[in-house]
C-alpha positions in Angstrom: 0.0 0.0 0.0 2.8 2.2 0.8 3.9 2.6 -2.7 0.6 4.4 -3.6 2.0 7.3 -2.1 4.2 9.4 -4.0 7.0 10.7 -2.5 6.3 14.6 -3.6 3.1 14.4 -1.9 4.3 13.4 1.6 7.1 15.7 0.6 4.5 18.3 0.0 2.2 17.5 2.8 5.8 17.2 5.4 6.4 20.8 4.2 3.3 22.4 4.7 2.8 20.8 8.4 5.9 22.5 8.9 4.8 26.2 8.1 1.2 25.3 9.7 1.8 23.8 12.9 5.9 23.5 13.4 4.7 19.8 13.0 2.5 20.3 17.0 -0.3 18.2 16.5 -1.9 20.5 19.9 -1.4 24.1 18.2 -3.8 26.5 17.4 -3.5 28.8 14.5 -2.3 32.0 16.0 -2.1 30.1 19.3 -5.6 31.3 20.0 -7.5 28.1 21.6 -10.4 28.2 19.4 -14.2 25.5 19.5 -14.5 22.9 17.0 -17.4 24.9 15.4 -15.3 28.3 15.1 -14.7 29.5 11.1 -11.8 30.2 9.9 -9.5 29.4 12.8 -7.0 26.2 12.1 -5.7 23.2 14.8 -3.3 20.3 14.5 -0.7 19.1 12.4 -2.3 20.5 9.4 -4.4 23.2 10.9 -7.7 21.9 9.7 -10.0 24.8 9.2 -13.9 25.3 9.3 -14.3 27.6 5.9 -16.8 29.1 3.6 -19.4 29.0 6.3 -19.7 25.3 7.5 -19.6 25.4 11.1 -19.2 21.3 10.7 -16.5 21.3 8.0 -12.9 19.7 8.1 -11.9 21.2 11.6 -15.2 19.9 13.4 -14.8 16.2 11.8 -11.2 15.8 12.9 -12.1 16.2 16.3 -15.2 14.1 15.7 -13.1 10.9 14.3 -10.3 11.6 16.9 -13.0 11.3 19.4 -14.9 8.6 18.1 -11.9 6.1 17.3 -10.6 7.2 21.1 -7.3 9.4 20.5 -6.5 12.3 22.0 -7.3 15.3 20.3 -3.4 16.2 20.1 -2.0 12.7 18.9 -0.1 13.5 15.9 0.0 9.8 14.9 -3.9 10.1 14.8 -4.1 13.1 13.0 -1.5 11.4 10.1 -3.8 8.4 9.8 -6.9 11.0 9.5 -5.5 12.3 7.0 -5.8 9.0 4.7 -9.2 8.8 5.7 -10.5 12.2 5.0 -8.8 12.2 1.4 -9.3 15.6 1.0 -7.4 17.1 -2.4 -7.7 20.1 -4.0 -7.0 19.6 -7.5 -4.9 21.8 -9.4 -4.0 21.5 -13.1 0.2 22.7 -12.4 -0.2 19.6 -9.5 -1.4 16.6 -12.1 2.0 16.1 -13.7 2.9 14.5 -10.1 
């Protein structure tokens, strides 16, 4: 299964965890505690984020599956395997020659 991964996009994703969260699975953006419900306000490893007006959007279900498989809400192991199972992309024409 491993070798379904390519090795720019964990590159990529390693990168931008980086910049987001120093790679702190238990940071807030701006290091301003926020709810799961808030907009526009990031946490973890990738700084999931409530946007366009969804006070249930991809901040709000990372803390529901870290709940609901029983992790922690700052275990940064969790929050990489989350990350396989929310499969969120945002596709880009300059990002399908990788």
């Amino acid at each position: 299964m491993a070798d379904q991964y390519s090795l720019y996009v964990i590159s990529a994703m390693c990168g931008n965890f980086w910049v987001e969260s120093n790679i702190n699975p238990g940071i807030w953006e701006s290091l301003n505690v926020g709810n799961w419900t808030d907009l526009n306000v990031g946490y973890g490893l990738g700084q999931w984020t409530n946007t366009g007006g969804d006070t249930h959007g991809r901040l709000y279900k990372v803390h529901e599956w870290l709940v609901s498989n029983g992790y922690a809400i700052d275990d940064g192991d969790a929050q990489a395997a989350y990350i396989v199972i929310e499969d969120y992309w945002i596709p880009k024409a300059e990002y399908l020659q990788f």
